[in-house]
C-alpha positions as CSV (number, residue, x, y, z in Angstrom):
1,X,35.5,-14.6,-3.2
2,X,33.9,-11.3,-3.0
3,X,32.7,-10.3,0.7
4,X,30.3,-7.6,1.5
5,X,31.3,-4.6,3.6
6,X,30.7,-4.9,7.0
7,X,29.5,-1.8,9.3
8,X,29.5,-1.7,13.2
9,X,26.2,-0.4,15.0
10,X,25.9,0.3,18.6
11,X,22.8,0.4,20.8
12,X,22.5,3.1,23.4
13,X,21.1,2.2,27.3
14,X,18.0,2.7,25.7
15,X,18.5,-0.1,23.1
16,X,18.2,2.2,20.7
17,X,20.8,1.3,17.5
18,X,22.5,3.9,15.5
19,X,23.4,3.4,11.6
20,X,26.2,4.4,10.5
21,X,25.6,7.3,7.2
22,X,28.0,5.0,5.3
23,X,25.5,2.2,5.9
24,X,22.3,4.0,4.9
25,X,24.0,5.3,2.1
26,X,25.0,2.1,0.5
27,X,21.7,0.5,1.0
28,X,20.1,3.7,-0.8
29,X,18.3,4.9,2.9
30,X,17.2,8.1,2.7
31,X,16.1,10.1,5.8
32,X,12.6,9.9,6.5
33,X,12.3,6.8,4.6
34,X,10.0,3.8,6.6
35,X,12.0,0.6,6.6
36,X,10.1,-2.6,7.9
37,X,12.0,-4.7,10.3
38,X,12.1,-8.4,10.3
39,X,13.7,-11.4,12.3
40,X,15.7,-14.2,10.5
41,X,16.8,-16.4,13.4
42,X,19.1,-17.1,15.2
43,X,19.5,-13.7,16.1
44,X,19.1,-11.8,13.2
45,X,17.3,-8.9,12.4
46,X,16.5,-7.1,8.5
47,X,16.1,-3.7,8.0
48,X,14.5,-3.1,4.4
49,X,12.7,-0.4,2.7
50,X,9.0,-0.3,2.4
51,X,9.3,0.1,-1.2
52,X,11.6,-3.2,-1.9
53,X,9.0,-5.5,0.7
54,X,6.0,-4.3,-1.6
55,X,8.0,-5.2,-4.6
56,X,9.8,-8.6,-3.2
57,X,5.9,-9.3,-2.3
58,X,4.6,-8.1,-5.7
59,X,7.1,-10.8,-7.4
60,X,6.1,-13.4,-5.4
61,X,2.2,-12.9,-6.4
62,X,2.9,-12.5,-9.7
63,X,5.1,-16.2,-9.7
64,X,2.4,-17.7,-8.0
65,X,-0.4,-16.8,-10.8
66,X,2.1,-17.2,-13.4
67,X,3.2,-21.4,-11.6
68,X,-1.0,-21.7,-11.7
69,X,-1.6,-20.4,-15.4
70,X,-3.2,-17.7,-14.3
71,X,-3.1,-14.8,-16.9
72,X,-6.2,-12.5,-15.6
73,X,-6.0,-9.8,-12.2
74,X,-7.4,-10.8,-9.5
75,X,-9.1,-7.5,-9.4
76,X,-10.5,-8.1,-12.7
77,X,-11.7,-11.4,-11.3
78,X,-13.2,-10.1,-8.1
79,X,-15.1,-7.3,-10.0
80,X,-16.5,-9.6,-12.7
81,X,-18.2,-11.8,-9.5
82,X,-19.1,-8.9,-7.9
83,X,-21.1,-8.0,-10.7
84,X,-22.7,-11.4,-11.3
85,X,-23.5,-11.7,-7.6
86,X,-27.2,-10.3,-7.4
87,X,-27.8,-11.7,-3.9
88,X,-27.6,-8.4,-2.2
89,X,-29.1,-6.0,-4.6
90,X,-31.8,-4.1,-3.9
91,X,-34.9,-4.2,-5.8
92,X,-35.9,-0.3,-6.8
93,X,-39.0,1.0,-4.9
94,X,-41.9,1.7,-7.4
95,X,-42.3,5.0,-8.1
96,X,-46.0,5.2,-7.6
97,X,-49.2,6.0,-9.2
98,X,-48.0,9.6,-9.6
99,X,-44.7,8.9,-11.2
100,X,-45.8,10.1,-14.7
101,X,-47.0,13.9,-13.8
């Protein structure tokens, strides 16, 4: 059985927790990088890198189109009924008796 390493991390008075470099380093955490932060109860809490959210997020759209047989993008889509959606254009003003001089 293979077990994953463990790291201690201690919150300051201000509840503030410090990582350990041997932490960041072996999840890939550069400095500067914007993690999101999320709660897995009871009492956990996830620290993940914006980049692997939008991706885990990505996957998970792309398995729902792909369980519903959809093979199109959903921009695609939205653009073609945005084009065949004439209920807000704007009919163009005549340009008068002049418009020929």
């Amino acid at each position: 059985m293979t077990t994953e390493p463990t790291f201690r991390v201690k919150v300051d008075a201000k509840r503030r927790p410090t990582l350990p470099q041997s932490l960041l380093d072996a999840a890939g955490i550069g400095g500067g990088q914007d993690l999101i932060a999320h709660l897995e109860p009871p009492g956990r809490i996830v620290l993940e890198g914006a980049g692997t959210v939008l991706a885990r997020l990505q996957d998970a759209v792309r398995a729902g189109k792909d369980a519903r047989g959809i093979t199109a993008s959903l921009a695609d889509e939205l653009l073609v009924e945005r084009a065949a959606d004439t209920s807000m254009d704007v009919p163009l003003a005549d340009d008068g008796p002049d418009a020929d001089q």
